[in-house]
C-alpha positions as CSV (number, residue, x, y, z in Angstrom):
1,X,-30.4,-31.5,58.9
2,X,-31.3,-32.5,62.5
3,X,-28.6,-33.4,65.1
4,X,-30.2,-36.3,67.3
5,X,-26.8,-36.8,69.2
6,X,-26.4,-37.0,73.2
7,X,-24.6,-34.3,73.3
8,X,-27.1,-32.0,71.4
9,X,-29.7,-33.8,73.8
10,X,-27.6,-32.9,76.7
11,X,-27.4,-29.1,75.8
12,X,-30.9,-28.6,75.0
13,X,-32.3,-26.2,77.8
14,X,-35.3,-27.7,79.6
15,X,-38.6,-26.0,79.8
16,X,-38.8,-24.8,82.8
17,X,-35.0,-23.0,81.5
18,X,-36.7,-21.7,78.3
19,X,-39.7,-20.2,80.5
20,X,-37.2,-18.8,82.7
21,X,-35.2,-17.3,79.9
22,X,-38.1,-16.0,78.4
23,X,-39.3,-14.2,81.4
24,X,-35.7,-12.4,81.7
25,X,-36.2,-11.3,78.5
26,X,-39.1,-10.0,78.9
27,X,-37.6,-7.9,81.9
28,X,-35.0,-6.6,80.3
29,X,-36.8,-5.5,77.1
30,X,-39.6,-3.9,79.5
31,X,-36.4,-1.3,80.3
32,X,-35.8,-0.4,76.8
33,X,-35.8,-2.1,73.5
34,X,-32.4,-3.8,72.1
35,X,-31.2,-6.7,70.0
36,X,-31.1,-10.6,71.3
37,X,-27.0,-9.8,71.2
38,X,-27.7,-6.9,73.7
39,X,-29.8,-9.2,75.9
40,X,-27.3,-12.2,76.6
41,X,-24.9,-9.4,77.2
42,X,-27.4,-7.9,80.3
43,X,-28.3,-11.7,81.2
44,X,-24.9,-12.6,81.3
45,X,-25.9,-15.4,79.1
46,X,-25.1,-16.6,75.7
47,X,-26.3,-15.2,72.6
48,X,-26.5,-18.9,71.5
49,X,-29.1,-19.3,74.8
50,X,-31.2,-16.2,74.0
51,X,-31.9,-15.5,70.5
52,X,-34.1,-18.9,70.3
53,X,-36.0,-17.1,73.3
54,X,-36.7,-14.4,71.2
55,X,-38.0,-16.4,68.5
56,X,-39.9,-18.0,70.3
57,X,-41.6,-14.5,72.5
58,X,-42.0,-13.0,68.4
59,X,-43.7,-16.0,67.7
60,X,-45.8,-15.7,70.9
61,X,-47.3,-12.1,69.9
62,X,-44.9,-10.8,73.0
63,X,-42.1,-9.0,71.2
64,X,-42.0,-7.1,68.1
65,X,-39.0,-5.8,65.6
66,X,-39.0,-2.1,65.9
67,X,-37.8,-1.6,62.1
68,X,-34.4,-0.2,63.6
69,X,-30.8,-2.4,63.2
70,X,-27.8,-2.1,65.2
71,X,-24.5,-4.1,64.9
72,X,-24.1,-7.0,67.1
73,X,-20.7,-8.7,68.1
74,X,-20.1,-10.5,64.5
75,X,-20.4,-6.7,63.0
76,X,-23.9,-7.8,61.1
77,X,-26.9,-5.5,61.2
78,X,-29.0,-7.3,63.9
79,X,-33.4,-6.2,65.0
80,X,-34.0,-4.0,67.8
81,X,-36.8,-5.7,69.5
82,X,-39.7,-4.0,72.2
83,X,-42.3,-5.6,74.2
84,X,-46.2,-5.4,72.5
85,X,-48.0,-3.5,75.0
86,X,-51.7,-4.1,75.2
87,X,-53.4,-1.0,73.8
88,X,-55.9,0.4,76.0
89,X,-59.4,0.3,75.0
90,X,-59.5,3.9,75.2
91,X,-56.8,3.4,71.9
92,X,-58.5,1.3,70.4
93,X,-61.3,3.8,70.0
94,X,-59.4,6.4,68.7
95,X,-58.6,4.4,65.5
């Protein structure tokens, strides 16, 4: 079901927020890989602001699911996420 109120209008962040958030992310996760929970709690933001963001960076190639869970604030199993670093051709020649 979609919600076309004003006031889900109004909440929506704008793009150049979602760009912004995204970046942050990005930043944090270059320091060490943790869950979207873990994030909002570093970017003093909501987990409600940043766990679209990380959709979105998965989605984008830019962040991947380590395979490892940790609980977040709700006590549920939640991804640990790290940045996709660009392998080096040198790498990519080894496989």
């Amino acid at each position: 079901m979609v919600n076309n109120t004003d006031t889900s209008a109004a909440a929506k962040p704008g793009e150049s927020e979602v760009r912004n958030l995204q970046r942050r992310v990005l930043m944090v996760l270059a320091e060490s890989a943790m869950t979207a929970d873990q994030a909002a709690d570093r970017l003093y933001r909501s987990p409600l602001a940043i766990r679209p963001r990380f959709t979105e960076l998965k989605i984008a190639g830019k962040i991947r699911d380590t395979g490892k869970r940790r609980r977040n604030h709700s006590g549920r199993s939640a991804a640990v996420y790290e940045i996709v670093r660009a392998q080096t051709q040198a790498e990519d020649n080894d496989g």
